[in-house]
C-alpha beads as a LAMMPS data file, in Angstrom:
LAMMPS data file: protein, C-alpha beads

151 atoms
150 bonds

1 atom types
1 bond types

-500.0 500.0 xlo xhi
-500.0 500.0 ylo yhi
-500.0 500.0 zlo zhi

Masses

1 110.0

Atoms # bond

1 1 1 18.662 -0.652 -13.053
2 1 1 17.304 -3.451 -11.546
3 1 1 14.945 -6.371 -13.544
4 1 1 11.265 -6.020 -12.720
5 1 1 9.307 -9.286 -12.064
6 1 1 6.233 -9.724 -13.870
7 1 1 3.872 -8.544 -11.386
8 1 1 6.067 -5.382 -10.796
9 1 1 5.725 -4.925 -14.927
10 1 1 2.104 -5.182 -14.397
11 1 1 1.807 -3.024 -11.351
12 1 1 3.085 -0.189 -13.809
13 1 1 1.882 -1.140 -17.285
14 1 1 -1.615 -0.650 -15.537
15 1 1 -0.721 3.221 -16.763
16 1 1 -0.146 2.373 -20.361
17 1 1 -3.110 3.852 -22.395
18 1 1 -3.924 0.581 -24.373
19 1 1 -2.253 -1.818 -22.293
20 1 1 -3.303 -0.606 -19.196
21 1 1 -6.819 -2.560 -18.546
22 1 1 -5.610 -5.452 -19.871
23 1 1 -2.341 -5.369 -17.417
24 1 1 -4.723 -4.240 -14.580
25 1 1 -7.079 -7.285 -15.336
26 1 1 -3.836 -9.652 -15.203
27 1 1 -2.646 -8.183 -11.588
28 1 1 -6.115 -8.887 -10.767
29 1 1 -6.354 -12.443 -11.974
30 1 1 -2.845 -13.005 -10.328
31 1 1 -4.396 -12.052 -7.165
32 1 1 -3.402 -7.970 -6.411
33 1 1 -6.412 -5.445 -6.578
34 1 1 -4.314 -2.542 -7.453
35 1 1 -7.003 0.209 -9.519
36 1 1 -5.979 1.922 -12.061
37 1 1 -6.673 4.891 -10.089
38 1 1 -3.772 4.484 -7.956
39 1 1 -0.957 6.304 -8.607
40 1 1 2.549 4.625 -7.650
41 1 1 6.037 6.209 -7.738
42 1 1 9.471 4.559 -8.991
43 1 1 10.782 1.171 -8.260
44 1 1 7.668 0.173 -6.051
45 1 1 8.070 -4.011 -5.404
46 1 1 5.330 -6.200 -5.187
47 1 1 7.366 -8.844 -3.112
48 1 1 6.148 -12.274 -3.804
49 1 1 4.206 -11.105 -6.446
50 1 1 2.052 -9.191 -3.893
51 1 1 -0.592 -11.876 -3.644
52 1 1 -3.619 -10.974 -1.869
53 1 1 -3.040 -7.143 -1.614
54 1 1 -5.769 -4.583 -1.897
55 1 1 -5.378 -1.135 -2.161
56 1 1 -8.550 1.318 -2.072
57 1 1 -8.744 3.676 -5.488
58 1 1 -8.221 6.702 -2.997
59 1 1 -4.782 5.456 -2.427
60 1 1 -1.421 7.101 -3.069
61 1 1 1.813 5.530 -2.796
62 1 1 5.189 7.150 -2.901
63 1 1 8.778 5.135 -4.513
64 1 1 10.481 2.622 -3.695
65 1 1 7.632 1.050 -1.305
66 1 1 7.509 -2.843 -0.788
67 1 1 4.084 -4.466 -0.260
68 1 1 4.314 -8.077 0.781
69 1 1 1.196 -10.307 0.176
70 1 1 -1.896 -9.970 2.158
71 1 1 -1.484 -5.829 2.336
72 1 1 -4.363 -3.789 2.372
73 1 1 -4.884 0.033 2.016
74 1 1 -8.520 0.737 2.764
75 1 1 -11.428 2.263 4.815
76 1 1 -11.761 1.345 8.498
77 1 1 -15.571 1.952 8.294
78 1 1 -16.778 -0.455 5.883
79 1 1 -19.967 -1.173 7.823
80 1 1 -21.272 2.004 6.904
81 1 1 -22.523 3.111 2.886
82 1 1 -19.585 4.793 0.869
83 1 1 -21.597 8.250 0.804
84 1 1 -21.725 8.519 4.780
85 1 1 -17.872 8.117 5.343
86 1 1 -15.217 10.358 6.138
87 1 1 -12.376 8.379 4.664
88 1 1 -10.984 10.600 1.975
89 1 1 -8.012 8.691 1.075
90 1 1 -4.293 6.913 1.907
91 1 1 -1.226 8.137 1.194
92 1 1 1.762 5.494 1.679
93 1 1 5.147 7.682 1.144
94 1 1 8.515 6.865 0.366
95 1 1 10.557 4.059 1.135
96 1 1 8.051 2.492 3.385
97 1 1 7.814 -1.485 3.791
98 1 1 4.178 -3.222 4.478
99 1 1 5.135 -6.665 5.831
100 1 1 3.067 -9.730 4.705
101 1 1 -0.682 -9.453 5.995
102 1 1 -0.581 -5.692 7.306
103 1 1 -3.546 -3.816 7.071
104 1 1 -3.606 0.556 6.891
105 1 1 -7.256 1.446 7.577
106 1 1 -8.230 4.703 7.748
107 1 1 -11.414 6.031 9.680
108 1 1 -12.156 9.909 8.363
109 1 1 -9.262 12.165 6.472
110 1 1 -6.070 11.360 4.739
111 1 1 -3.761 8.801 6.710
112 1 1 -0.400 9.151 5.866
113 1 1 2.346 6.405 6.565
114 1 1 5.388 8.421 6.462
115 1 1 8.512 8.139 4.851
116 1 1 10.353 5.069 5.868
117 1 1 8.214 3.265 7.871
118 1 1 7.725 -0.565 8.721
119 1 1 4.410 -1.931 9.315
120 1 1 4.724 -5.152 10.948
121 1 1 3.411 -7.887 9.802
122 1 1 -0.587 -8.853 10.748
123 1 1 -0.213 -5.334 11.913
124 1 1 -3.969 -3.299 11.849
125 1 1 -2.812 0.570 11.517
126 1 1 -5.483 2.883 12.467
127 1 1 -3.592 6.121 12.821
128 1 1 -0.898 8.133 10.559
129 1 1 2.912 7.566 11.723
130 1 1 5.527 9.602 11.580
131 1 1 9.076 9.367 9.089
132 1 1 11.215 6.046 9.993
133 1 1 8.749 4.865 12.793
134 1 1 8.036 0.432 13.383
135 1 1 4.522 -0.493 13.721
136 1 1 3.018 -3.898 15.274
137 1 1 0.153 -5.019 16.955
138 1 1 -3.301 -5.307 16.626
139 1 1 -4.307 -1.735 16.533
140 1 1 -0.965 -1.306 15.869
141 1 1 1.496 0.769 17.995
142 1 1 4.838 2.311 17.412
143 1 1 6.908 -0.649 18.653
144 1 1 10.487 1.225 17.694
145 1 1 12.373 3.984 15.382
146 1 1 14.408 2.794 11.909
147 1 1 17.791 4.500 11.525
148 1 1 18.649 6.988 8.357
149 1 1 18.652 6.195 5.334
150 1 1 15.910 4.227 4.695
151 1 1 15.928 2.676 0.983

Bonds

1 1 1 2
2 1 2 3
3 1 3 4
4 1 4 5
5 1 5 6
6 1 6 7
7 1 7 8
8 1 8 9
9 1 9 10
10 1 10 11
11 1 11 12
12 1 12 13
13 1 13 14
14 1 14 15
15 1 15 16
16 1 16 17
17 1 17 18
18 1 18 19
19 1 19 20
20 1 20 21
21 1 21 22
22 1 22 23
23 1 23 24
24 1 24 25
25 1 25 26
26 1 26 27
27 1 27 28
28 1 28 29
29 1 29 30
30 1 30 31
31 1 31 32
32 1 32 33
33 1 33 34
34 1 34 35
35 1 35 36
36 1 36 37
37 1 37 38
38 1 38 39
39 1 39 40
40 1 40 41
41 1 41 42
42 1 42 43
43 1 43 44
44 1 44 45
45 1 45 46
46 1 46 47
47 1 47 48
48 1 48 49
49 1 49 50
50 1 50 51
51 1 51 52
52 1 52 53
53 1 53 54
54 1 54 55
55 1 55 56
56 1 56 57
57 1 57 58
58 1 58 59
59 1 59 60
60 1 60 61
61 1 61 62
62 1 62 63
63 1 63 64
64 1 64 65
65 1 65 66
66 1 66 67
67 1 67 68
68 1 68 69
69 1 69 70
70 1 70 71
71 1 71 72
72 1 72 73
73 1 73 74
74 1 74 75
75 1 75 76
76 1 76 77
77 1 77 78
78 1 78 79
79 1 79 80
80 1 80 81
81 1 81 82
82 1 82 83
83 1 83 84
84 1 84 85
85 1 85 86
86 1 86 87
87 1 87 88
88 1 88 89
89 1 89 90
90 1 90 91
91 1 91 92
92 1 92 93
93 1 93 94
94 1 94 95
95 1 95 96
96 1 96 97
97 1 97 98
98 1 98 99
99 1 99 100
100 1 100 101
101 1 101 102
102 1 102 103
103 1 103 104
104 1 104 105
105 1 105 106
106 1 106 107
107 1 107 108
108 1 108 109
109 1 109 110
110 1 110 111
111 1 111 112
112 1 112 113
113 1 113 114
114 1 114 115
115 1 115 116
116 1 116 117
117 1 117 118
118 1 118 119
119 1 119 120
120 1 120 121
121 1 121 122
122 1 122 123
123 1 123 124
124 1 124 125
125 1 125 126
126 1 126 127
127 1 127 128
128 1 128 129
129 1 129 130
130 1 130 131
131 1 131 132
132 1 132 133
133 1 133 134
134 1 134 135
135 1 135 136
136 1 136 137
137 1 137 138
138 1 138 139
139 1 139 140
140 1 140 141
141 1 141 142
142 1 142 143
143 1 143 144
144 1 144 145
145 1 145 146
146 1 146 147
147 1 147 148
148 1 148 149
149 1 149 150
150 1 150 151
């Protein structure tokens, strides 16, 4: 088993019933908005200690996922009130890397990033992706296709 950093021990204490708000409160302070809402699988990394990422309460990610700092998971509509959008949520799957500074924003539904896939760094993804696919760009655009297996 591999040694957790702090931040990683934070990321999941944030589900411990009494220690939970305090350790989601410490991310925070650190500098990673991470809810308590969101639910993470396995041996998720926070390289870096994940400074600067945000990740939208409607967000789901799968194991083994690395977020570098600067990450965010949210809506691509911000400009309009909460109650009038059609973003219902993010799922980030298994195995998927989010290089330093990329942004998932999703305009109406569920955007999935599927299993395995790299979004570049600065990278703005607008649209879901399919399993083992490389993003980049600003909108970001499938740039190339990682080879099997992917942790």
């Amino acid at each position: 088993m591999r040694r957790r950093d702090f931040h990683t021990t934070l990321l999941y204490a944030r589900q411990m019933p009494v220690f939970g708000r305090l350790a989601y409160y410490l991310l925070k302070l650190l500098g990673a908005e991470i809810p308590l809402s969101v639910r993470i699988g396995r041996d998720c990394l926070l390289v870096h200690g994940g400074f600067g990422v945000v990740v939208h309460p409607a967000s789901e990610i799968g194991e083994r996922v690395k977020m570098y700092p600067g990450v965010t998971l949210g809506r691509a509509d911000i400009y309009r009130p909460a109650e009038e959008s059609r973003f219902e949520g993010i799922v980030i799957e298994d195995d998927v890397i989010l290089a330093p500074g990329a942004k998932v924003l999703c305009r109406e539904g569920v955007l999935r990033v599927r299993r395995g896939t790299v979004v570049g760094a600065n990278a703005v993804l607008l649209e879901s992706t399919g399993e083992g696919e490389i993003w980049a760009g600003v909108p970001a655009t499938r740039v190339g296709q990682r080879e099997k297996p992917f942790s």
